[in-house]
C-alpha positions in Angstrom: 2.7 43.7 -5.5 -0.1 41.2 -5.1 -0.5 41.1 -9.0 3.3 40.8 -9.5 3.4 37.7 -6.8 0.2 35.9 -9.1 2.3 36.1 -12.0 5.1 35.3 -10.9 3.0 32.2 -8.7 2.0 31.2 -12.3 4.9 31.6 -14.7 6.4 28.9 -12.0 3.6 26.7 -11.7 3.5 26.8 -15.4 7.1 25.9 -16.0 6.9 23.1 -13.7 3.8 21.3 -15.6 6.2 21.5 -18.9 9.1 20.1 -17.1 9.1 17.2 -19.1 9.2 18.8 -22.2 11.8 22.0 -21.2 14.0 18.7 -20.3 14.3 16.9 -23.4 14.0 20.2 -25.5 16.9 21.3 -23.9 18.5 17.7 -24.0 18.4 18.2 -27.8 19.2 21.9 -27.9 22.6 20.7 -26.4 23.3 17.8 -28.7 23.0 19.8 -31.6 25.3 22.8 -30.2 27.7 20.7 -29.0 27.5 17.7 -31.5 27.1 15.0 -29.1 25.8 11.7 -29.8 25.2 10.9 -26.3 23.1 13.7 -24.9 21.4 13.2 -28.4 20.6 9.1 -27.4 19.5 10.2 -23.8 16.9 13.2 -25.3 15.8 10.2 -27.6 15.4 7.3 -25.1 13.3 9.7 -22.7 11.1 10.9 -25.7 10.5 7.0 -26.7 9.9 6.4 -22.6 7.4 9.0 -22.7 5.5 7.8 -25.5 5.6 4.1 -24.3 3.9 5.7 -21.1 1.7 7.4 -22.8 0.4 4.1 -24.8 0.0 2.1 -21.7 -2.7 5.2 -20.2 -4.2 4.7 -23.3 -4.7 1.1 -23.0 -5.7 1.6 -19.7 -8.2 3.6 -20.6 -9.6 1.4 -23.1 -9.6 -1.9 -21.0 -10.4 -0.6 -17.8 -12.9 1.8 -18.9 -14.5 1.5 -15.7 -12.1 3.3 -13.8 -11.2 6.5 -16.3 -12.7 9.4 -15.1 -13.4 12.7 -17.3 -12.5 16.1 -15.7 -11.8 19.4 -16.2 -10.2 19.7 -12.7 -6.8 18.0 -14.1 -6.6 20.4 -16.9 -4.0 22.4 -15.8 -2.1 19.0 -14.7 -1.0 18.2 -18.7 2.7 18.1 -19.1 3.0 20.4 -22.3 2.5 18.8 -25.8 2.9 15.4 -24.7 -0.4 15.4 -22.4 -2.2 17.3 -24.8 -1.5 14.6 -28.0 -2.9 12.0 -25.8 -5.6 14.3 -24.7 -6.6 14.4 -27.9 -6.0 10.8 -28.9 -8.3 10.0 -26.2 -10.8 12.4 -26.7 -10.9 12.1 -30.2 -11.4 16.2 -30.6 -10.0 19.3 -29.0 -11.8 19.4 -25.7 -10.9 21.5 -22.2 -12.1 18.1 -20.7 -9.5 15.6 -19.9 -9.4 11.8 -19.8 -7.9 10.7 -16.9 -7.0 7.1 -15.2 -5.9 6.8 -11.8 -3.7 3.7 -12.6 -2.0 5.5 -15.4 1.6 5.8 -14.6 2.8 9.8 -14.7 4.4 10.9 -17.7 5.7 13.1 -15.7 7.6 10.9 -12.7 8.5 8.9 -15.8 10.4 11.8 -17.4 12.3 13.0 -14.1 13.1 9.3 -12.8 14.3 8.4 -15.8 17.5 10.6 -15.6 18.1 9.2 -12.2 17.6 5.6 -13.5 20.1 7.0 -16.4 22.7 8.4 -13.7 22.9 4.9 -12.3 23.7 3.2 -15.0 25.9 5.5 -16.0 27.8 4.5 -12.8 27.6 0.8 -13.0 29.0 1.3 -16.9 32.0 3.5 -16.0 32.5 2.3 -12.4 36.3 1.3 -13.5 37.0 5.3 -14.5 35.5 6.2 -10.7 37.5 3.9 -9.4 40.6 4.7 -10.9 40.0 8.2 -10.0 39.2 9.6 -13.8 35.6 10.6 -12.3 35.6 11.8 -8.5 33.7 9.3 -6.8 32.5 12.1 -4.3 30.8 14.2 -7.2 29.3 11.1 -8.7 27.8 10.6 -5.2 26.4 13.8 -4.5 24.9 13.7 -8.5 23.2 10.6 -7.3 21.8 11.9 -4.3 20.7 15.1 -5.6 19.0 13.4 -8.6 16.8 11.3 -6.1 15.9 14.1 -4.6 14.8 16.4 -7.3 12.7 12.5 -8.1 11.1 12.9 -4.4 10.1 16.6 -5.2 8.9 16.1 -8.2 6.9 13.1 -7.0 5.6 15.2 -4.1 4.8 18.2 -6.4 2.5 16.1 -8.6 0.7 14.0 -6.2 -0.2 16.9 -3.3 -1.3 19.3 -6.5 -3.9 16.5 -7.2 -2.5 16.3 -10.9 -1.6 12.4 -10.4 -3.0 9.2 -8.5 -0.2 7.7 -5.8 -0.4 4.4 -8.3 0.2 7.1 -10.9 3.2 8.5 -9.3 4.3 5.0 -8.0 4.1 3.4 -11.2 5.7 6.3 -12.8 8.5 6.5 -11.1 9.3 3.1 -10.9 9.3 2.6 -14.8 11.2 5.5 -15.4 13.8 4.3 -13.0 13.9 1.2 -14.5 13.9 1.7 -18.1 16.7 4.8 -17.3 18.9 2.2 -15.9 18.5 -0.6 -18.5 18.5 1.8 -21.5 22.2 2.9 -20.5 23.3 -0.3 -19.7 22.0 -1.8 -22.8 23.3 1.2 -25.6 26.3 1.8 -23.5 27.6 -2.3 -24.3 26.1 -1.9 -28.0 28.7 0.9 -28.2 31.2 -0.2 -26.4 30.2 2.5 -23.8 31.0 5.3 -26.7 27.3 6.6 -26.9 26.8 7.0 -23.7 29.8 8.8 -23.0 28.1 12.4 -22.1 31.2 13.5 -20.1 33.7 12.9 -23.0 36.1 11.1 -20.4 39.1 9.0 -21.6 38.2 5.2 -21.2 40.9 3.6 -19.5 40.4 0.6 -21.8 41.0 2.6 -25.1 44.1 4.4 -23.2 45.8 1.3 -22.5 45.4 -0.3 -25.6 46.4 2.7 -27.4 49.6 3.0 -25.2 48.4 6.3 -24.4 49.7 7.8 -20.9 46.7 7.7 -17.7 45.1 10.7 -16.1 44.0 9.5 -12.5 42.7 12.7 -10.4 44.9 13.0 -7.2 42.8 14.7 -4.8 
């Protein structure tokens, strides 16, 4: 049993260090099955969030040399393939050593916040549809709630583990909040609020124009 409970310990661990990549992987899984543009625009804006993270660590590290610390200890802290490319961007070479920078915001808060920062703006764009009862204002809450929540876990996972800095985590999940919120906002007006549609609802603005009939939910 013991050697059943370690494996299973570590197939867990494990799966929550690639988080960030088992996200958007299965972000773009779903856009191709189900040939949505949306989900497809969300997997993309989280991939370019993680990047632009990443590129800010780096700079970090280069003009604040002081402060980067190299470790072996944080190994098991990289978040998949993403960690490991800037691993080896930093290092210059494969290496079980790791460049690490306390005030480097997490890749990984980043990732998780920024689908909360993304549910929020998906409310602000399609507030008139929850108001009109197209989208149960009740589920939207409890999606918003639970989505903070799984932010505070996550935050708390990475920061008692060691694997990040609390101006790691901070700064983190502050930018991903931010950047979810403002990337909705801003493609959902460039469309017209079409590609960031991931529901598939009716727009009540299209309806009416198109004389088409209303769905309001009535309970």
């Amino acid at each position: 049993m013991p050697v059943y409970t370690d494996y299973i310990s570590a197939t867990i661990m494990y799966n929550l260090q690639i988080l960030p990549e088992s996200l958007i992987t299965g972000l773009v899984i779903l856009a191709i099955l189900l040939a949505n543009y949306s989900v497809a625009i969300l997997a993309a804006s989280m991939a370019g969030t993680q990047l632009l993270t990443g590129t800010i660590g780096r700079l970090l590290a280069v003009y604040m040399p002081d402060m980067a610390k190299v470790t072996t200890s944080l190994d098991m802290c990289n978040t998949g393939y993403v960690g490991k490319t800037w691993n080896r961007l930093l290092r210059g070479a494969e290496s079980p050593e790791m460049l690490w920078h306390p005030l480097a915001p997490s890749i990984f808060m980043v990732t998780v916040s920024f689908l909360a920062g993304w549910g929020v703006g998906l409310r602000q764009l399609y507030k008139e549809e929850i108001n009109a009862g197209v989208l149960s204002a009740s589920t939207m809450t409890t999606t918003t709630i639970i989505s903070f929540m799984l932010v505070l876990l996550a935050f708390l996972f990475r920061f008692m583990s060691g694997c990040e800095s609390a101006m790691g985590a901070i700064g983190g999940t502050i930018i991903g909040l931010l950047l979810g919120y403002f990337i909705c906002i801003a493609v959902g007006f460039a469309s017209d609020r079409k590609l960031t549609n991931i529901w598939g609802i009716p727009l009540l603005r299209d309806r009416i124009n198109n004389g088409a009939p209303l769905y309001v939910c009535t309970q």
